[in-house]
Every structure is written in C-alpha cells, then in structure tokens.
PLY file of the C-alpha trace (Angstrom):
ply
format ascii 1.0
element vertex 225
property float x
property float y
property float z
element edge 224
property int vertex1
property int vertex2
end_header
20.04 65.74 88.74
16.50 64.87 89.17
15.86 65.49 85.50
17.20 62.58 83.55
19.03 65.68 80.99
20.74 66.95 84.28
24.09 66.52 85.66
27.05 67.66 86.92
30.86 66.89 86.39
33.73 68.11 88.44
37.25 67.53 88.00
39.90 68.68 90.53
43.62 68.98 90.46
45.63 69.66 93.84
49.62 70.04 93.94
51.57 70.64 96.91
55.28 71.05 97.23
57.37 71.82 100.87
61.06 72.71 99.98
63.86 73.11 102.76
66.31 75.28 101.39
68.64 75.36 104.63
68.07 74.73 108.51
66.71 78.10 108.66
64.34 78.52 105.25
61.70 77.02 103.95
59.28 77.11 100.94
56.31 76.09 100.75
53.63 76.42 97.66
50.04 74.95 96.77
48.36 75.05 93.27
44.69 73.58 92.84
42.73 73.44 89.72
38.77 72.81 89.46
36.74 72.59 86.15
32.71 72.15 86.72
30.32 71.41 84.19
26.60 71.56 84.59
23.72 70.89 82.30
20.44 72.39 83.53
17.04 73.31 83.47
15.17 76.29 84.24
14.14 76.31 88.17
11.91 79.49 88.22
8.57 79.80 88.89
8.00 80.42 84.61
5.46 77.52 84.03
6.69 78.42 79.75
10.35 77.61 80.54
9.98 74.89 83.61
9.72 71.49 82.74
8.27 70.76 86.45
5.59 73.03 86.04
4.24 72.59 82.49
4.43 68.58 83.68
1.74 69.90 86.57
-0.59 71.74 84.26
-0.07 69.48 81.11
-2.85 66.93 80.71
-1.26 63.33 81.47
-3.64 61.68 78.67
-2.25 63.89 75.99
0.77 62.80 73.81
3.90 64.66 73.84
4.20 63.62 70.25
2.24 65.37 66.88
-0.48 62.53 65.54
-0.93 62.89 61.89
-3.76 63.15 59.79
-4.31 59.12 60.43
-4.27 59.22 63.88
-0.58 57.50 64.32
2.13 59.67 66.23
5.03 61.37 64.58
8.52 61.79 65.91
7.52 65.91 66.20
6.71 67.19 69.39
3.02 68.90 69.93
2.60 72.18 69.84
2.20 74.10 73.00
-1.38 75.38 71.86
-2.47 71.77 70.50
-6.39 70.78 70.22
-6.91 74.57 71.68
-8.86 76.40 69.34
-9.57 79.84 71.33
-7.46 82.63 70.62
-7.49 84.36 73.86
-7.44 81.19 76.46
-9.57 81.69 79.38
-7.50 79.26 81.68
-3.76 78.49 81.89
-3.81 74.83 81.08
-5.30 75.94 77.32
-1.59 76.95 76.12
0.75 74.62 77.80
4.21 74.20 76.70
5.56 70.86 76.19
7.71 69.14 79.18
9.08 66.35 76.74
10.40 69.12 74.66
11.72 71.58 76.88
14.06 68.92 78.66
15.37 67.54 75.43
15.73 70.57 72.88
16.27 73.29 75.88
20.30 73.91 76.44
21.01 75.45 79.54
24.89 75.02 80.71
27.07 76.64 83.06
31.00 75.88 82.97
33.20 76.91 86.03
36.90 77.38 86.11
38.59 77.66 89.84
42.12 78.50 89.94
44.11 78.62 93.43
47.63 79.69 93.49
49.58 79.92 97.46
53.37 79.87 98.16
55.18 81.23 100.85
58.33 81.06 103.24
59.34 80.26 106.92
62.44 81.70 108.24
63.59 80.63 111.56
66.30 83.67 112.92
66.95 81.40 116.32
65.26 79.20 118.45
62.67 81.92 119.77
62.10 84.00 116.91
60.55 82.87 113.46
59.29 84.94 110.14
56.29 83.62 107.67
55.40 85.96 104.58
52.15 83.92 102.62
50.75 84.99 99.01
47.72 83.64 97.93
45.83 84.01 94.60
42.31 82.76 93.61
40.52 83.29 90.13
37.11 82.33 89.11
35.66 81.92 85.66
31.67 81.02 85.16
30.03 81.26 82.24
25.92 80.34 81.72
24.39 79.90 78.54
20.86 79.14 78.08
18.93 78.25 74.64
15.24 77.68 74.64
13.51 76.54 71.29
10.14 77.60 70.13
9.91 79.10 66.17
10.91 76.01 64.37
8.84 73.23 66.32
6.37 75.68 68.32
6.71 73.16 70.86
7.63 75.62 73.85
5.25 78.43 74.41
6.47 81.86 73.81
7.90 84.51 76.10
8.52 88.57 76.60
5.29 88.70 76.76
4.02 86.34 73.93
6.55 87.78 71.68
10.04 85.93 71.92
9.39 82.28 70.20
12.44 81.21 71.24
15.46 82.95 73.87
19.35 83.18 73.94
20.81 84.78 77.05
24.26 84.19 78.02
26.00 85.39 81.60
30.01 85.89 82.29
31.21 86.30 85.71
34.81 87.01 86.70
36.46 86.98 89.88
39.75 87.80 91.66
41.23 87.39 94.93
44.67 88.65 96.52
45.80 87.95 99.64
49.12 88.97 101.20
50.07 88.04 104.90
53.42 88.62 106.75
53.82 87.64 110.94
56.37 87.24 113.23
56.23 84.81 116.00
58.32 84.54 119.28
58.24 81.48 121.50
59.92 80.35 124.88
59.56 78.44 127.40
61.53 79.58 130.76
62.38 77.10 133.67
60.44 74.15 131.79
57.10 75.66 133.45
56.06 79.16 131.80
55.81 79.60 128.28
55.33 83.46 126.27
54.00 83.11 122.77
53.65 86.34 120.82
52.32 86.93 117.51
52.61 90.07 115.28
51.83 90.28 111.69
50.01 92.15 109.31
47.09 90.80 106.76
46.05 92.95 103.09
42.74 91.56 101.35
41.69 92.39 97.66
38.60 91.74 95.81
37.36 92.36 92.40
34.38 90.99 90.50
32.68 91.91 86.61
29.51 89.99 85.55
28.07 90.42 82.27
24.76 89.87 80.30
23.34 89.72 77.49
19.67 88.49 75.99
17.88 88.22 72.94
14.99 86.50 70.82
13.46 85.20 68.14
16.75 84.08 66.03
15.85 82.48 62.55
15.42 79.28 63.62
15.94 76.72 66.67
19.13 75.05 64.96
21.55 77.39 67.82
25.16 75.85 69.15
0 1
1 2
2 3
3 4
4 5
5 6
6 7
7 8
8 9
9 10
10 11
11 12
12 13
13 14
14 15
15 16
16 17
17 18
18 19
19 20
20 21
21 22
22 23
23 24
24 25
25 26
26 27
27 28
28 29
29 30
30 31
31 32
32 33
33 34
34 35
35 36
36 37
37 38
38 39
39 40
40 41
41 42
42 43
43 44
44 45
45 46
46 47
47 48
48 49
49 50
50 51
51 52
52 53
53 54
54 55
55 56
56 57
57 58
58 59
59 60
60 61
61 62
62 63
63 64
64 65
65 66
66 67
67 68
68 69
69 70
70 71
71 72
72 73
73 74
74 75
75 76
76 77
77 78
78 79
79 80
80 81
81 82
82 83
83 84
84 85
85 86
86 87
87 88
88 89
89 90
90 91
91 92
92 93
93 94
94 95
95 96
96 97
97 98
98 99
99 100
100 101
101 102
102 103
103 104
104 105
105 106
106 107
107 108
108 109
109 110
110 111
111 112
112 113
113 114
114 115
115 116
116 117
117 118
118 119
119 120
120 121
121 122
122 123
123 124
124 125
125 126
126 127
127 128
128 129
129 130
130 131
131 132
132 133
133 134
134 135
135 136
136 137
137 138
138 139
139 140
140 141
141 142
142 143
143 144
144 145
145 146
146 147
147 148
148 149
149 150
150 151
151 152
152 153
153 154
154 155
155 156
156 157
157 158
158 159
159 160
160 161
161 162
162 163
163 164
164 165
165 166
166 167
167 168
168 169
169 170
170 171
171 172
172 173
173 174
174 175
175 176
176 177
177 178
178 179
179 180
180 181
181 182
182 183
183 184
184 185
185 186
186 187
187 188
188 189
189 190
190 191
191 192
192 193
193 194
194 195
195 196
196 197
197 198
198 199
199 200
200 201
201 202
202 203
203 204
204 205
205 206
206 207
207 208
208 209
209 210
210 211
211 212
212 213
213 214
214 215
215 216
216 217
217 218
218 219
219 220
220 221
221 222
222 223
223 224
C-alpha cells in the first residue's frame, strides 16, 4: 500500500480434472480456492480517523512523540489536543489527531474467502448430436474489522460527535451463487460445403447475499484483539 502499515496478501488454489468415462461421456470438474488478507487504513474524508489528512493539517515542526517535563521525548505519542489550551478551538488545526499514531495503533483488516466449485458432463449420442449439463457454485466470505484507539493514549481525537474516544465496528458479508445450465447441440456438414449448427439449451441463475453490522465505543481501554 502506500502506507508503510498497508498491504495485501492473496493466495489462490486452482484444480482441474477432465475424465473420459467412454467414447461417448465425459466429466469434467473445476475447484478454485482464494484467501485475501488486507491491512488498512481509513480512506474517508474523516480528518480524526485518516492518517492522510491529519498529516495535511498537523504541524510538520511538532513531534509525534510526548516531551517530558525536561524537554527530552518519550516513547508516548502526543495527544491530539497538545500545546492547545482553548477549550472550544476556533480553527481545525487546534485539535489534530496524531498521523504517527493512527497508522501504528489503528487495526483495520478485511479477510476474504472465495470458493468456486464447477463440474459437468458431455455426452456425444452420434456424430451430429451432443448433450452438456454444467453446475456451478460460488461462495464468498468477507469480513472487516476496524479498531481505532483513543482513551488510553488520547492520541487520536475523538468521534460520534466528540463522544466515542475510541471505535469498534465490525462488517460480515455473505454471498452465494448457483448456476445450472443444460444445451443440446447438433452439427453437420453436408456435401463438404454447407454446414447447420443448432444450439438449444436452457440457463437457471440464483443469487443470495446477507451483510451485517455492528458498532460501538468507548470500551475500557485501547488494549482490543
């Protein structure tokens, strides 16, 4: 990703198998596997949450790291409202939230699951007239889970309004896919100069799909897994 904390991993599995039962029959099937991971960051237009927009309205000559009383810095991450002193901030830059410290304590993942399943037959009655029946499956799993700190360091500025210190939302999304198809096909070729080629089949199509979400705020603390 463009982030450094960004990336994505894919892995893919593909099996194919052609069986020829007799002269007349064959099977065919196809199974395919995918599993994507993706570690993210938030790409809305919420300057609290985006690390690309609190880096445009954070000061560059500020420290993303807490100075103690001597002046040296501390392995703690500055607070979002650091060196402001007004209560009710006139401009946005006076409560910033920290971009070091949203991409490294922010946990936003999504995990994919792709599952393809296809197998079918040809039948060949003679030379001119042939069969195909084809069943095809396709699942998808996705799950997102986001995380975004703020009680325990105060490092990220807070949200719903100024009222969530930190967020946990998570997403599920499930999908299915049928699809049945069953043709005939006739082909000939008469005197070695015309040719007929006829096609008749039928084609059914399902689709189903459930996504759920849920959200909440302000847990205890900003030690979540």
């Amino acid at each position: 990703g463009t982030l450094r904390s960004t990336k994505t991993e894919r892995y893919n599995t593909l099996l194919n198998s052609n069986i020829m039962v007799t002269r007349k029959l064959d099977i065919f099937a196809t199974f395919g596997l995918s599993y994507i991971t993706s570690h993210l960051q938030e790409q809305g237009m919420y300057y609290e949450t985006n690390p690309f927009l609190a880096a445009c309205l954070k000061s560059p000559l500020l420290s993303p790291y807490k100075p103690d009383n001597e002046g040296n810095l501390t392995k703690d991450y500055a607070t979002y409202d650091l060196g402001n002193y007004n209560e009710n901030p006139t401009y946005p830059y006076e409560n910033v939230s920290n971009p070091l410290a949203i991409v490294q304590t922010a946990t936003l993942m999504d995990k994919l699951f792709d599952v393809t399943l296809q197998a079918g037959l040809n039948y060949r009655f003679n030379p001119y007239w042939s069969a195909k029946c084809l069943f095809n499956i396709f699942y998808r799993y996705t799950t997102e889970n986001a995380f975004i700190p703020g009680v325990t360091s105060r490092a990220i500025m807070p949200q719903y309004y100024g009222i969530g210190l930190n967020t946990v939302r998570r997403g599920v999304n499930e999908y299915h896919a049928y699809y049945y198809d069953l043709s005939g096909t006739y082909q000939r070729t008469f005197d070695q100069r015309h040719e007929v080629h006829a096609n008749l089949g039928s084609r059914f199509m399902t689709n189903t799909m459930e996504s759920d979400m849920a959200s909440g705020y302000n847990t205890a603390n900003d030690y979540y897994s």
